[in-house]
VEXKOL-737530 format. One record per residue (C-alpha): residue number from 1; x, y, z. Coordinates in nm, 4 decimals, always signed. Layout:
<atom NUM; <X; Y; Z>>
...
END
This chain:
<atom 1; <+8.3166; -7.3562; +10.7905>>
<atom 2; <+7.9578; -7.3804; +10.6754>>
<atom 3; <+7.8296; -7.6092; +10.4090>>
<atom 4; <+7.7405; -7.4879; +10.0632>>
<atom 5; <+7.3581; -7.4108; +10.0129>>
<atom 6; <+7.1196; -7.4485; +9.7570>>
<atom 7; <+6.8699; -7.1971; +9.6995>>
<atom 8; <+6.5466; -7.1844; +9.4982>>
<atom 9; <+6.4795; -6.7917; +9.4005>>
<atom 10; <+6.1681; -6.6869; +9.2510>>
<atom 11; <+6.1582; -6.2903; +9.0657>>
<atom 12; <+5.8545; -6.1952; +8.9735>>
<atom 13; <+5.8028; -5.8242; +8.8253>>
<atom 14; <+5.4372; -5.7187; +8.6874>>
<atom 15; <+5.3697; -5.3989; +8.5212>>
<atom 16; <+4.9974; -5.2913; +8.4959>>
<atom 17; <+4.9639; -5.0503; +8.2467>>
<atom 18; <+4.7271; -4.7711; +8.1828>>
<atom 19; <+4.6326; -4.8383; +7.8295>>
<atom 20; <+4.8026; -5.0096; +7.5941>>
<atom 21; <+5.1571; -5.0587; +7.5178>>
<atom 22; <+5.1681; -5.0994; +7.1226>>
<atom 23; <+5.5818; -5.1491; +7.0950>>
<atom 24; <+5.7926; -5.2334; +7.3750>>
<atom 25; <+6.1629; -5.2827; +7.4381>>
<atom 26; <+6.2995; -5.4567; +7.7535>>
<atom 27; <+6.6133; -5.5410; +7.9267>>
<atom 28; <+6.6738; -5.7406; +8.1469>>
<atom 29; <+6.9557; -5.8748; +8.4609>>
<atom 30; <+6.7755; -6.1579; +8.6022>>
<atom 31; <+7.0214; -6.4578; +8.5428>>
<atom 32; <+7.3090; -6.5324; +8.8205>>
<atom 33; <+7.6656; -6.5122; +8.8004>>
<atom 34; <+7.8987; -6.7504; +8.7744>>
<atom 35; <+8.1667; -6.7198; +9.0351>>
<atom 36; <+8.4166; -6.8926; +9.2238>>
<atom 37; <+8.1669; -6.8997; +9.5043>>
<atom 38; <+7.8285; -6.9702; +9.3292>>
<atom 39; <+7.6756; -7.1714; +9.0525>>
<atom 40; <+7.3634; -7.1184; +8.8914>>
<atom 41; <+7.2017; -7.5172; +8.8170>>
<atom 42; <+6.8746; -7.4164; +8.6714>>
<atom 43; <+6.7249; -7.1248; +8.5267>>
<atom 44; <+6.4448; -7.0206; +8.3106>>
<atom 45; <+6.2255; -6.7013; +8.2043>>
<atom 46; <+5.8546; -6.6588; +8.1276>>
<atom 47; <+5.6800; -6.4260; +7.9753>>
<atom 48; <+5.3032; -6.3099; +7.9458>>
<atom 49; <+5.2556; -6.1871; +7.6502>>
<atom 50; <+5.5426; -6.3774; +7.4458>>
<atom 51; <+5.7781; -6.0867; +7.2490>>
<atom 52; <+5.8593; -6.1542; +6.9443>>
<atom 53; <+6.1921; -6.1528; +6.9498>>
<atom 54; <+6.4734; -6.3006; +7.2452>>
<atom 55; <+6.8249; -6.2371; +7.2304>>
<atom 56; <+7.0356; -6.3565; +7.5612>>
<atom 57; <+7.4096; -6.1779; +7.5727>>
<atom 58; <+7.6883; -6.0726; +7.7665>>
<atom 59; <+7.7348; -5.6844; +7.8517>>
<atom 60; <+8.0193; -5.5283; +7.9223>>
<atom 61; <+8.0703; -5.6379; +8.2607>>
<atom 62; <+7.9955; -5.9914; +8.1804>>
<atom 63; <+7.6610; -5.9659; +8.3093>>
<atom 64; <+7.4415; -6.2290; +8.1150>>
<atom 65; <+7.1751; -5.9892; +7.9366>>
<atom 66; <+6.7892; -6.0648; +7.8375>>
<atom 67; <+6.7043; -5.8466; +7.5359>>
<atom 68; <+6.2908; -5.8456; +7.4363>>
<atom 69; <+6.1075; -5.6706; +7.2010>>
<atom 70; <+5.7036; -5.6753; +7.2275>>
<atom 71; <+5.5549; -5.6184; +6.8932>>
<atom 72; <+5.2082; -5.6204; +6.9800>>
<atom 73; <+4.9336; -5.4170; +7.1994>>
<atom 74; <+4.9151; -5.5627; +7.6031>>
<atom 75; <+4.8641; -5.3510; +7.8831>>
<atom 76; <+5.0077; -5.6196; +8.1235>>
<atom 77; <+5.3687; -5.7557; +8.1097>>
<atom 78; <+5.4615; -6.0316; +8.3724>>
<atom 79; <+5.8159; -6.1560; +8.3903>>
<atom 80; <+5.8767; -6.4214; +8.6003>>
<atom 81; <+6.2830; -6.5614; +8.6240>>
<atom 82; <+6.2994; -6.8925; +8.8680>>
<atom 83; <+6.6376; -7.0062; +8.9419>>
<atom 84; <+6.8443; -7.2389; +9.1681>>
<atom 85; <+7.1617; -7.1539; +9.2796>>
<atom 86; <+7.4738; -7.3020; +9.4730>>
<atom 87; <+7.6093; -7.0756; +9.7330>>
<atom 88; <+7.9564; -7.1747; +9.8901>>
<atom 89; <+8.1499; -7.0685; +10.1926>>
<atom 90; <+8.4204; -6.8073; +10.0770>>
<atom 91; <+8.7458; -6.7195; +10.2153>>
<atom 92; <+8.7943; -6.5212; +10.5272>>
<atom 93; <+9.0996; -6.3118; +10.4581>>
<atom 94; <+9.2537; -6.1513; +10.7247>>
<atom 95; <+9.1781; -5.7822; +10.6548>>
<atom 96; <+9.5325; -5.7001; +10.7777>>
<atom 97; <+9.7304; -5.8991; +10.5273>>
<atom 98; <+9.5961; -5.6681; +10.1970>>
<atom 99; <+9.8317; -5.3954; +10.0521>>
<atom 100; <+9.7662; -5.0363; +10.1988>>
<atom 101; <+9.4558; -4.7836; +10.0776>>
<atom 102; <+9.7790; -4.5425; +9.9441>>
<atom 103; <+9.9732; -4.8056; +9.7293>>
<atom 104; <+9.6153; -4.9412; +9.6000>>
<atom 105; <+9.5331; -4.5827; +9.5275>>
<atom 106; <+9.8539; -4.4653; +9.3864>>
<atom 107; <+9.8567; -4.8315; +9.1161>>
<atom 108; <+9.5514; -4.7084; +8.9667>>
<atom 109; <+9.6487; -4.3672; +8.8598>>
<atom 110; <+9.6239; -4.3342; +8.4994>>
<atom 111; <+10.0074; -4.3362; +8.3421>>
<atom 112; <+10.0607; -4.3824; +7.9507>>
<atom 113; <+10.2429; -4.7050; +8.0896>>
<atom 114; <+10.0205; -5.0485; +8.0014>>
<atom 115; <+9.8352; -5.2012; +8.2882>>
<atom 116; <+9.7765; -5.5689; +8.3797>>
<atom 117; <+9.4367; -5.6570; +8.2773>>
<atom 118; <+9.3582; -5.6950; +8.6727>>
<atom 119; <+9.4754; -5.3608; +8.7377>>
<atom 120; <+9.2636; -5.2040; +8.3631>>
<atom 121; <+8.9878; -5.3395; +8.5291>>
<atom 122; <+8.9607; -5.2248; +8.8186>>
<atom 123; <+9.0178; -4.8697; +8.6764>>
<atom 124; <+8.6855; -4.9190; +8.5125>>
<atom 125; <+8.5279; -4.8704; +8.8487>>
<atom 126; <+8.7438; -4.5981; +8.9881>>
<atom 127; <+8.6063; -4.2739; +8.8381>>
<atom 128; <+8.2789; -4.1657; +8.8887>>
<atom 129; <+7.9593; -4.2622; +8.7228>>
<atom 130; <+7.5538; -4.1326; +8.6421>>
<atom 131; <+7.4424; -4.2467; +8.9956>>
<atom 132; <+7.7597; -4.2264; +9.2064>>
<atom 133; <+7.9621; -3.9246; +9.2094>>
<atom 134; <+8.3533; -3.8577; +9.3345>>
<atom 135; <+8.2957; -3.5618; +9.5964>>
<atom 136; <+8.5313; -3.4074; +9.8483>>
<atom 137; <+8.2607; -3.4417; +10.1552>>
<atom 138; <+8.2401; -3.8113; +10.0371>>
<atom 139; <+8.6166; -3.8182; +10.1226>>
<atom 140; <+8.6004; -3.6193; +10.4301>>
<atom 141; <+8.3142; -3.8569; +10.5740>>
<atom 142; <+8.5690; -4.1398; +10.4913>>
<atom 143; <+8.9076; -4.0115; +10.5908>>
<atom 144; <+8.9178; -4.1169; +10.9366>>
<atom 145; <+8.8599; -4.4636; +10.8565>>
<atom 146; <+9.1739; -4.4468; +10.6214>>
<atom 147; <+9.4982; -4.3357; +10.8156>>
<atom 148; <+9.8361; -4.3061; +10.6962>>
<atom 149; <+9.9463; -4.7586; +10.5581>>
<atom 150; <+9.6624; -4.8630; +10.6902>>
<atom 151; <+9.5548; -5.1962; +10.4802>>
<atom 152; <+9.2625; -5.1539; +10.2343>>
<atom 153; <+9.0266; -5.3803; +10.3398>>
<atom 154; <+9.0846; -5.3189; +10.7192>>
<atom 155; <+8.9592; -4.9568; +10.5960>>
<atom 156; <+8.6678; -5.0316; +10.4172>>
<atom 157; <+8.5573; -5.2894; +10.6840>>
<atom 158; <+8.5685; -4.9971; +10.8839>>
<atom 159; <+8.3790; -4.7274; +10.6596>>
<atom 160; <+8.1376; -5.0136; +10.6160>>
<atom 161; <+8.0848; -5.0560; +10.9767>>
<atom 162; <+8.0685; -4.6247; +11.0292>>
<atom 163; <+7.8111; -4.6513; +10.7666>>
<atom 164; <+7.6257; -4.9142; +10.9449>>
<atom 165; <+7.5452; -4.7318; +11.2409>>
<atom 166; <+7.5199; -4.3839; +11.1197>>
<atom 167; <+7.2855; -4.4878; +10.8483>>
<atom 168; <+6.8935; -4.5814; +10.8881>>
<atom 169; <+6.7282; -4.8519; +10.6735>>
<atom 170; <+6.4149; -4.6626; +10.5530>>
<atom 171; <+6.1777; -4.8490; +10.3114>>
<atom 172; <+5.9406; -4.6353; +10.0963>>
<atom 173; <+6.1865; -4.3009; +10.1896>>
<atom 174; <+6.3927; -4.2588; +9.8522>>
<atom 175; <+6.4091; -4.4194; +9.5310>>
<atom 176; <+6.6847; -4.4753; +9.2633>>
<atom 177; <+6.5662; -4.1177; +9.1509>>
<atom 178; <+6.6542; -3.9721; +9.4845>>
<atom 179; <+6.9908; -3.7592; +9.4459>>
<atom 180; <+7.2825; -3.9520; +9.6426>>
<atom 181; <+7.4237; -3.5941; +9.8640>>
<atom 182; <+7.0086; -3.6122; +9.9922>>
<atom 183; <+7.0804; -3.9776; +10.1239>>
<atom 184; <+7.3797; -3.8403; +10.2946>>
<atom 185; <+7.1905; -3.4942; +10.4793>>
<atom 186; <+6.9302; -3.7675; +10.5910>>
<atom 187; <+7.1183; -4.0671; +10.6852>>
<atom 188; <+6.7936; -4.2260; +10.5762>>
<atom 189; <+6.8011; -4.5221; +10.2254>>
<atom 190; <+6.7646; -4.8456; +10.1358>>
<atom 191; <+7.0477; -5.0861; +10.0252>>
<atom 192; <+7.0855; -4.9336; +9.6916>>
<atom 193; <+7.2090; -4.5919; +9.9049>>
<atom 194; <+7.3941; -4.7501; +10.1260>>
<atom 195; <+7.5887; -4.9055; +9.8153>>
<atom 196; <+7.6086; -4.6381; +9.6401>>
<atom 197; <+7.7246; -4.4025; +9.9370>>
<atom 198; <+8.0076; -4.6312; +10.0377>>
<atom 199; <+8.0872; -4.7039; +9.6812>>
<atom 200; <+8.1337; -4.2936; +9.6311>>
<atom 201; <+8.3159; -4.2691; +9.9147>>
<atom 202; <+8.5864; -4.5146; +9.8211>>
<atom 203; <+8.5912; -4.3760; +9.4841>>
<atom 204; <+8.6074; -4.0138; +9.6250>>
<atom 205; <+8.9745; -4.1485; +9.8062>>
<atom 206; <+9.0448; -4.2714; +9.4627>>
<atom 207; <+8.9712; -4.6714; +9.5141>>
<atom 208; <+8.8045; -4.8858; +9.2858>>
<atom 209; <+8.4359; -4.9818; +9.4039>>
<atom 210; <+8.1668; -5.1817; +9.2083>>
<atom 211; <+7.8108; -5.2110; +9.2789>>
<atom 212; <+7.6837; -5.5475; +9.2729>>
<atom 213; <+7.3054; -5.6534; +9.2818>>
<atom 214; <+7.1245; -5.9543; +9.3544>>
<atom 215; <+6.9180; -6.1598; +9.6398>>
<atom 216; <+6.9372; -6.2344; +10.0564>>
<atom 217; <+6.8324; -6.5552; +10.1954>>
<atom 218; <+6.4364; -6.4644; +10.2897>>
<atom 219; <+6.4344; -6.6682; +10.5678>>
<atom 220; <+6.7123; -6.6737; +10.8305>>
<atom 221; <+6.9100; -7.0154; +10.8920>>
<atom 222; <+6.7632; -7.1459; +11.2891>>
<atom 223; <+6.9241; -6.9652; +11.5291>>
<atom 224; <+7.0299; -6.6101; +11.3485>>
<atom 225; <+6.8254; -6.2728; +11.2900>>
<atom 226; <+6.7137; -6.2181; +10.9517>>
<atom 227; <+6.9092; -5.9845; +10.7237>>
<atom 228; <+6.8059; -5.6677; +10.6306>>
<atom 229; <+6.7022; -5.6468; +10.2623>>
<atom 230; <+6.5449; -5.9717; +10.2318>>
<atom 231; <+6.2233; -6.0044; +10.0215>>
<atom 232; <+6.3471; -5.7870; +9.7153>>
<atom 233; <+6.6601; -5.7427; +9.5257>>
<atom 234; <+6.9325; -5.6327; +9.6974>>
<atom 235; <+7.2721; -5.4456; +9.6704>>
<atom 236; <+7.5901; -5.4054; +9.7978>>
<atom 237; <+7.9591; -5.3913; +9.6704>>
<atom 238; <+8.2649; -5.4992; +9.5513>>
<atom 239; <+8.5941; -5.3186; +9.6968>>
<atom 240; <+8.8996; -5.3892; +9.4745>>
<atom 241; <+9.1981; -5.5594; +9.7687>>
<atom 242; <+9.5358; -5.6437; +9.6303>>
<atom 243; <+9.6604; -5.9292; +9.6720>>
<atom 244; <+9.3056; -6.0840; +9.7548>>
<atom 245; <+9.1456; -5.8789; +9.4178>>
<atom 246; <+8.7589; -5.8067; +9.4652>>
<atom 247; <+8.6374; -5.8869; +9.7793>>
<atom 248; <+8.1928; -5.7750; +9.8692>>
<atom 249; <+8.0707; -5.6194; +10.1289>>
<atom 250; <+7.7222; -5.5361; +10.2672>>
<atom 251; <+7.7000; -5.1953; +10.4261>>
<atom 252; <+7.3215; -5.2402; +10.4998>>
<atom 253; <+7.4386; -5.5187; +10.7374>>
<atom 254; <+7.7289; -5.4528; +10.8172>>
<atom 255; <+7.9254; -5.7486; +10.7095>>
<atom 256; <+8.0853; -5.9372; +10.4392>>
<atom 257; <+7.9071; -6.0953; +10.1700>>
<atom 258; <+7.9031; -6.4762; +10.2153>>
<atom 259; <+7.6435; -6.7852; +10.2019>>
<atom 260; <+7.3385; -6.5317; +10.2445>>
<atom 261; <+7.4240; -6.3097; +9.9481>>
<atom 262; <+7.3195; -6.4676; +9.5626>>
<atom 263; <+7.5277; -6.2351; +9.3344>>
<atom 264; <+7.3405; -6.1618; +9.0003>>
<atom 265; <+7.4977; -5.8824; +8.7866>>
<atom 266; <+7.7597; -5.6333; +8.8891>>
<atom 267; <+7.8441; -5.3025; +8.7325>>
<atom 268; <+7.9387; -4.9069; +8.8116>>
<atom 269; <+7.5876; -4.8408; +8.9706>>
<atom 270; <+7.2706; -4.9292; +8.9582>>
<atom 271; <+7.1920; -4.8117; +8.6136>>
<atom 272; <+7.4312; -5.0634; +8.4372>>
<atom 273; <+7.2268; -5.3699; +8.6070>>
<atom 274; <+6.8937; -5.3043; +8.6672>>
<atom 275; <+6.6773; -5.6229; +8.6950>>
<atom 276; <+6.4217; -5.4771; +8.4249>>
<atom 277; <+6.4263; -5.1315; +8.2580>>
<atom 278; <+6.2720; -5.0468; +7.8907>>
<atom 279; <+6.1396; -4.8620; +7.6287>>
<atom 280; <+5.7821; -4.8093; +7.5926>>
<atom 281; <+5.5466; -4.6703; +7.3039>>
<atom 282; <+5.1894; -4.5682; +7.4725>>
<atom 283; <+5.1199; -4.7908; +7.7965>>
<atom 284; <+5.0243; -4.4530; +8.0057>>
<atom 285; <+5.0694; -4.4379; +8.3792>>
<atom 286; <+5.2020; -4.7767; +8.5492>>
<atom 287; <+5.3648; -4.8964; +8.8173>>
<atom 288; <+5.6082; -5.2115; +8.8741>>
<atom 289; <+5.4818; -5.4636; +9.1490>>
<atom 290; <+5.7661; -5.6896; +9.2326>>
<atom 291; <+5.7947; -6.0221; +9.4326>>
<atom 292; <+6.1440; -6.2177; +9.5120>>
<atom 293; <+6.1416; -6.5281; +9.7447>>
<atom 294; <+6.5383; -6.6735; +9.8472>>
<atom 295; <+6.4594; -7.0177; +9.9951>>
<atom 296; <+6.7361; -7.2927; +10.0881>>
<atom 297; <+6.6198; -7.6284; +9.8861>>
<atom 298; <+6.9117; -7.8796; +10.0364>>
<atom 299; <+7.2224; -7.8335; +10.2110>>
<atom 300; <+7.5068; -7.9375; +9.9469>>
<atom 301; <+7.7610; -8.1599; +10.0367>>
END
């Protein structure tokens, strides 16, 4: 088993703005999770201009939240989060051991009976949601990789790995705008699609998916290819495994999350943890330039 890492992430977003912005409110996902896993040892935010007012909070999901509100004219706004994270080896479950896709399914049907708060989670991320929609050709792509008992996470390893190679990575092609069932005639996205796709296909069987974003090492350890999906944020997903609970996977690689993969906020989509979105009063045409560098700072003993 590997050792843990340490990693020194730096997130820089600027928006250049076509006049002025004279009120402004921002929120932000831009602090790491705490997990069984991972441990965020340093963290901080700056901010050019300073807003007048800072509120940090949990969401819904648990997701530590960064609420600002700009009071006065700018037409720049740089956010810059630096961070340093733990990252430790995770279990390898065997796939075979989890419950089957039909008993998982068949728990999570609504009844007026109380569930256990595992269970009333997980629902949460079971129906559909604004970017990720429960279709019947989502279900049809997936039903061969879900036969009759077999065990949940042998089947999504699978749909992850039919994903994989019917799938192109294609920078610059869509955008979170583009409409999921276009992602699916091309077989062309980015990692946000490729979560998102696998997430509606689980979903569209009746499983419990969540979308999780964060970072990828930059630079590959000595000896292995680099990742796809370095360099920015990325995405990928949680699939909900009885007895083993929520276990991540990576369609746009292929594989499992593990000491690569710096988990920051997870939620139904995209929408519910975007790194930065807002409210803006004037400002005029702008667009986001964004920077993220993963880099190991020590092996961790």
């Amino acid at each position: 088993m590997s050792a843990a890492v340490r990693y020194r992430i730096r997130h820089a977003t600027t928006y250049k703005y076509g006049g002025n912005v004279v009120h402004s409110r921002q929120l932000l996902h831009l602090t790491p999770r705490s997990a069984p896993w991972q441990t965020c040892l340093a963290h901080g935010i700056d901010l050019d201009p300073m807003p007048v007012s800072r509120r940090d909070e949990q969401d819904v999901f648990g997701n530590t939240v960064t609420r600002l509100e700009f009071d006065r004219p700018h037409d720049r706004l740089e956010v810059v989060a630096s961070m340093e994270v733990e990252v430790r080896p995770r279990p390898a479950p065997d796939a075979e051991c989890t419950e089957s896709w039909e008993r998982v399914r068949d728990d999570l049907v609504y009844t007026s009976r109380p569930l256990a708060p595992r269970k009333l989670d997980a629902v949460c991320y079971r129906m559909q949601s604004p970017y990720v929609r429960v279709k019947h050709v989502f279900e049809r792509y997936a039903h061969e990789c879900f036969p009759a008992g077999r065990p949940i996470l042998a089947g999504a390893e699978a749909l992850m790995t039919k994903l994989h190679a019917d799938f192109t990575y294609a920078p610059g092609e869509t955008t979170i705008a583009t409409p999921l069932m276009r992602v699916f005639e091309t077989r062309r996205g980015v990692c946000q699609d490729y979560a998102h796709l696998m997430i509606a296909c689980l979903r569209s069987l009746g499983l419990a998916a969540r979308y999780v974003s964060g970072y990828l090492r930059t630079l590959a350890a000595a000896g292995e290819a680099s990742l796809v999906g370095a360099d920015a944020s990325h995405a990928w997903l949680a699939v909900y495994c009885p007895p083993l609970g929520w276990v991540e996977l990576d369609p746009t690689n292929g594989i499992r999350a593990g000491i690569d993969h710096v988990a920051v906020a997870w939620g139904r989509d995209f929408g519910d943890v975007s790194p930065l979105r807002g409210v803006i009063i004037g400002g005029g045409v702008h667009q986001p330039s964004v920077s993220v560098t993963v880099a190991p700072i020590a092996a961790a003993s």
